[in-house]
C-alpha positions in Angstrom: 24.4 -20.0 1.2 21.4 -22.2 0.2 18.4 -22.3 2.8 15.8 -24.9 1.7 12.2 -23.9 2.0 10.1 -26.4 4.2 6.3 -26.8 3.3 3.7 -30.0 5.0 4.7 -31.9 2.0 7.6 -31.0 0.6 11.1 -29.3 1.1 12.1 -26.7 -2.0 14.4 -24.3 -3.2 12.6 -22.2 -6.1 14.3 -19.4 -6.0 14.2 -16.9 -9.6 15.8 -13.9 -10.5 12.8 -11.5 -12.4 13.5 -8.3 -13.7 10.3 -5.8 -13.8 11.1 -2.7 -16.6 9.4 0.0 -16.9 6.9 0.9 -19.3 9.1 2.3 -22.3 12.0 1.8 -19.9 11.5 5.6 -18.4 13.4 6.6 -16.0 11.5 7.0 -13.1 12.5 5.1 -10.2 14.3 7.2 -7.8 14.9 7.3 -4.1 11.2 8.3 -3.5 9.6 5.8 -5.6 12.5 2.8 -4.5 10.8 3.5 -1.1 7.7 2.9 -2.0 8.0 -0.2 -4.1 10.1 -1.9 -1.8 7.3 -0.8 1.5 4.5 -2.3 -1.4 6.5 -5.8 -2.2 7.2 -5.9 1.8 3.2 -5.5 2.3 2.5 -8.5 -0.6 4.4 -10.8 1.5 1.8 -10.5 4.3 -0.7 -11.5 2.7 1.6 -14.3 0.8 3.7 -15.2 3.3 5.1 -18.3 1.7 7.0 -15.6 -0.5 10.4 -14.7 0.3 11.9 -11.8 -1.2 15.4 -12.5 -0.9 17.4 -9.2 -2.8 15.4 -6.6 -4.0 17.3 -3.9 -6.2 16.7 -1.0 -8.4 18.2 0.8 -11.5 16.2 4.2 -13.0 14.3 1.7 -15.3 14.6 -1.3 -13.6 13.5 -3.7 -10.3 15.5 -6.5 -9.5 14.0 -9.3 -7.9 15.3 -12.7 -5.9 12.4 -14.6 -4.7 11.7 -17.8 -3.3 8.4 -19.4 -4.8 7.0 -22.3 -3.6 6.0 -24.9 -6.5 2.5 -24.5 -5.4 2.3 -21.3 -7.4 3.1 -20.2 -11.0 6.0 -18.1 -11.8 3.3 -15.9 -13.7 0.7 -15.6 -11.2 3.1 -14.4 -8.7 4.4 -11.9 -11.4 0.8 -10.8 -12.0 0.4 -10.3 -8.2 2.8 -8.4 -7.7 2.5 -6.2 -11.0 -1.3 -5.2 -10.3 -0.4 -4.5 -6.7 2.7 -1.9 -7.4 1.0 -0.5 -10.4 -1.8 0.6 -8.7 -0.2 2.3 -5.6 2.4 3.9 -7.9 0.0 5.5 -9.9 -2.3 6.9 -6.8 0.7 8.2 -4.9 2.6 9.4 -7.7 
């Protein structure tokens, strides 16, 4: 099903599929961690509320993610964000 984002000025549907690996693609996502980084991408969408986490999914070395962007914002900042953000609470709490 295809929802269409509405903004003031526009209507969009940005939606891509990223893929966040682990460093050395180690095998450290488990149930514990999954938590975590799903509470932490949850938490970047308050302060970013025109992103839209659609699917979020998980391998042992792998994040999948469905997001809606809107054309505002780079595909690369948003990646940025939401790298420095995970990063840094994974490495505290774990």
């Amino acid at each position: 099903m295809t929802i269409y984002r509405r903004d003031h000025h526009c209507v969009y549907l940005c939606d891509y599929h990223i893929i966040l690996s682990t460093k050395y693609r180690r095998k450290i996502i488990n149930a514990g961690v999954w938590k975590y980084l799903e509470g932490k991408l949850l938490e970047i969408t308050e302060h970013y509320p025109k992103l839209f986490f659609k699917e979020m999914n998980h391998d042992q070395d792998h994040v999948h993610l469905l997001i809606s962007i809107p054309p505002q914002q780079s595909v690369g900042s948003i990646v940025r964000i939401i790298k420095t953000n995970t990063a840094r609470g994974i490495k505290k709490q774990f």
